[in-house]
N, C-alpha and C positions, 0 to 999 in steps of 0.2 A: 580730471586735471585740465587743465585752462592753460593754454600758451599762444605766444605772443606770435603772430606772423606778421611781417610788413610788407605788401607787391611794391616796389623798388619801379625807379621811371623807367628803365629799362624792358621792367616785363611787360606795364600798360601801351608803352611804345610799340611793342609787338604785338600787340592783342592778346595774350596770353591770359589775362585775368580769369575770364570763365573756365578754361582750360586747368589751370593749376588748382581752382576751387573744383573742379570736376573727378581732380585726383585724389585731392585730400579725402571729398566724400565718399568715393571709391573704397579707398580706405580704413572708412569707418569716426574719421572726423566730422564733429556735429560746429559750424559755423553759428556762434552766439552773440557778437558784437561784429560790425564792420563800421569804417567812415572813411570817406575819400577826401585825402587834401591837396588843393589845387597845387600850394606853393607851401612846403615845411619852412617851420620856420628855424635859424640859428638856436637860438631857446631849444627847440621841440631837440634837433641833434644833440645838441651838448648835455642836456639833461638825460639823453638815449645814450648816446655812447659814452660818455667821460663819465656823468654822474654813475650812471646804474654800471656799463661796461667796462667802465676805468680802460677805455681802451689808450688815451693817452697815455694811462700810467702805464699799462703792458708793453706798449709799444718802446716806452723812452728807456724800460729798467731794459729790454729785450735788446736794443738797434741805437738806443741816443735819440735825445731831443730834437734834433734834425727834419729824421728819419719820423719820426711819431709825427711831426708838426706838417710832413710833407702829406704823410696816407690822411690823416686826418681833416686837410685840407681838399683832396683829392675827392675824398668821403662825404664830405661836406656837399661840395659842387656837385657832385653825383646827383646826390636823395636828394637836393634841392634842384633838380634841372626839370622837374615835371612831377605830374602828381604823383603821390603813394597811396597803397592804400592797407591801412591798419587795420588788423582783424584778430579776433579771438577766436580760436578752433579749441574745441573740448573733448576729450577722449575717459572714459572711466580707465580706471587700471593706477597700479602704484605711478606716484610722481613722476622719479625717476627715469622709471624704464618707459613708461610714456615721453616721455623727452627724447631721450638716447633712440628709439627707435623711428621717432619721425624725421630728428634729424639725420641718423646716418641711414634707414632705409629709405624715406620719403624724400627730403629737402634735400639731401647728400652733402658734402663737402662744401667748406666755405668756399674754396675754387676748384671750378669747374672741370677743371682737366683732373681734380683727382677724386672728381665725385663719381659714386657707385654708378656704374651703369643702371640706366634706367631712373636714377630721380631727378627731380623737377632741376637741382643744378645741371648733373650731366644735359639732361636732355635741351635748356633751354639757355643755359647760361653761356657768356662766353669763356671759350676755351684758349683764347690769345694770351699766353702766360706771360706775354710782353705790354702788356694793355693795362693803364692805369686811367683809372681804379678797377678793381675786379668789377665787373657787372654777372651778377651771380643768382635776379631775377626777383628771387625773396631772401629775406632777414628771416633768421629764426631764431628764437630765443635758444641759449646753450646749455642749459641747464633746469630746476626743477624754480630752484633761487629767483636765478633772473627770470623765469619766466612769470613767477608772481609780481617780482618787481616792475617787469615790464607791462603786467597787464593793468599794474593800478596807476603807472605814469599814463598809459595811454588810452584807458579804460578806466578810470577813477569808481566809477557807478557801480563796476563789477567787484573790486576791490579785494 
């Protein structure tokens, strides 16, 4: 199974990048695609989160249009404030449970204060539950779905 991780400006800001690849391989993820981008672009987000994530649309059925147009924007600013860097980690094992186990054992919670002790959120993300936008280190795909869809927007070759 192939899924999508993104390091976030946040974590290269910190030096972390060798670090959180250092956990995964720990773990028994085999790294088969990487690419660092200086500056994401508007396109590369929108197509990431609204197209694939519909996070607009969760957001506005969830909080109202506002609300969605505010994180969104917040989200934007973020992944574009410094490089990222996109990568394909691969694990054999059903879809699913390969999903479900890297993110709630390994990556943990989308924020930090409610992630498992011990994974790469808890331990590197910020935990200021007043702080927007979450900086939460890496992106992980949520699913088995998105994570194919994620790997062939951002990884076309692997598809």
């Amino acid at each position: 199974m192939k899924v999508l991780l993104i390091l976030k400006p946040d974590c290269i800001e910190k030096g972390l990048e060798a670090e959180v690849k250092k956990i995964l391989q720990s773990k028994g993820y085999t790294i088969v695609a990487e690419r660092k981008i200086e500056k994401v672009s508007t396109e590369e987000l929108e197509a990431h989160y609204n197209t694939l994530g519909k996070l607009r649309e969760r957001l506005t059925e969830a909080k109202g249009a506002e609300f969605a147009e505010k994180v969104i924007s917040s989200t934007f600013e973020y992944m574009s404030r410094g490089p990222i860097v996109p990568f394909v980690i691969e694990k054999e094992g059903d879809d699913e449970e390969v999903v479900a186990t890297l993110r709630n054992d390994v990556i943990g919670a989308t924020r930090p204060w409610q992630a498992k002790e011990g994974t790469i959120r808890e331990l590197y993300g910020n935990k200021d539950e007043n702080h927007d936008p979450i900086e939460n280190v890496v992106h992980c795909s949520g699913n088995a779905e998105e994570a194919h869809a994620e790997v062939k927007l951002w990884f076309p070759e692997l598809g």
